[in-house]
C-alpha positions, 0 to 999 in steps of 0.5 A: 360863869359858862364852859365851853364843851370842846367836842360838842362847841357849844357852851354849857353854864356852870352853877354859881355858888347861890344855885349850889346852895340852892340845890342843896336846901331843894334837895334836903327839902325833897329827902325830908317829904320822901322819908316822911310827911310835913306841914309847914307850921310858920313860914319865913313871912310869920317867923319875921313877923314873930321876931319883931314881936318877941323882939318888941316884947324884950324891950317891954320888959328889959328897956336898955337891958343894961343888965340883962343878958341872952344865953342861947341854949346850944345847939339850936337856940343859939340861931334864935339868940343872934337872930333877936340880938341882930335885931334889937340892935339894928332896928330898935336901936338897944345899945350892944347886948351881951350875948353867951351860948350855954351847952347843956350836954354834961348836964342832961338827967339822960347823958349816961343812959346811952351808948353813943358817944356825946359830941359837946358844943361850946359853951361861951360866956365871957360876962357877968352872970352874978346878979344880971337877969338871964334870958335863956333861948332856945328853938322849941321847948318840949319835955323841959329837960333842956331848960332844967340843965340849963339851970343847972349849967348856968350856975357855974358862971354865977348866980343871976337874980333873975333867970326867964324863958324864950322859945320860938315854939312851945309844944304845951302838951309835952312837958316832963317837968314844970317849966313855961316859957316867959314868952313864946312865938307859937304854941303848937300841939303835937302828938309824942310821935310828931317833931317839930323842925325848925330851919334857919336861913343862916344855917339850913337855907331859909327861916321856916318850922315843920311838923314832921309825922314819921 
């Protein structure tokens, strides 16, 4: 796509939508070093080959997961939930798999000890919970704060026989209560003053997970 420059007469392109999009993961990108240091914890390349592997690890233990079903922890794990859904059907071939998104923000042991307004996600669940084994997914498992008021949630569509943990990262030595995941794509160890930021493609431009220092 070009425009033409009248008073100089010459032709000047125009960004195409891809190179907007671009633009904006580049500049994100430069803002987030600017403001502080990073390491690249996995790369598009590693998280790929990590979702095939959980993916692989699923169908071990669930088969046709005929009664088994995923619930993505809002808001992040529910990118991890459509990505390992996507998966397992489109290349291992498990017939459709039910898929829900849990919000947790009512929930949370913390929700009344701040003062700023609480924005809700959405909490879809349109199955069965009674008696199905429930697979939670969440990005990154830190404190397990999370996971408890999702137990928690979960309980006002059901009671499942069976409830288990996915995580793409564990951070193993942040925990506040006794909670593991079932299966993990990186165990990481990183200090209470470090994040860890995990961006997808389908929301931040590309698959890739930070430690982010302050």
């Amino acid at each position: 796509m070009i425009s033409l420059n009248s008073n100089v007469n010459e032709i000047i392109p125009l960004s195409t939508p891809q190179q907007i999009k671009s633009d904006s993961v580049y500049l994100r990108n430069q803002t987030l070093q600017s403001l502080m240091s990073q390491k690249v914890l996995l790369n598009s390349k590693e998280v790929t080959i990590i979702l095939h592997r959980l993916a692989c690890q699923l169908i071990e233990k669930h088969l046709d997961f005929s009664n088994t079903i995923l619930v993505g922890i809002q808001p992040r794990g529910v990118y991890l939930a459509e990505r390992l859904k996507q998966l397992l059907e489109s290349e291992y071939k498990v017939p459709e798999i039910s898929l829900g998104y849990l919000d947790i923000t009512f929930f949370r042991d913390d929700f009344r000890r701040t003062d700023k307004p609480l924005e809700a996600n959405k909490t879809q669940i349109n199955f069965i919970v009674e008696d199905k084994k429930v697979i939670f997914i969440d990005d990154v498992l830190f404190t397990g704060r999370s996971i408890r008021s999702a137990l928690t949630a979960i309980q006002s569509f059901g009671r499942p026989s069976e409830i288990e943990l996915l995580v793409l990262i564990d951070r193993r030595f942040s925990r506040h209560l006794p909670i593991q995941p079932d299966y993990r794509g990186r165990q990481v160890d990183a200090i209470n003053g470090e994040k860890v930021i995990v961006s997808w493609k389908e929301n931040d431009g590309e698959d890739v997970v930070h430690l982010v220092t302050n």
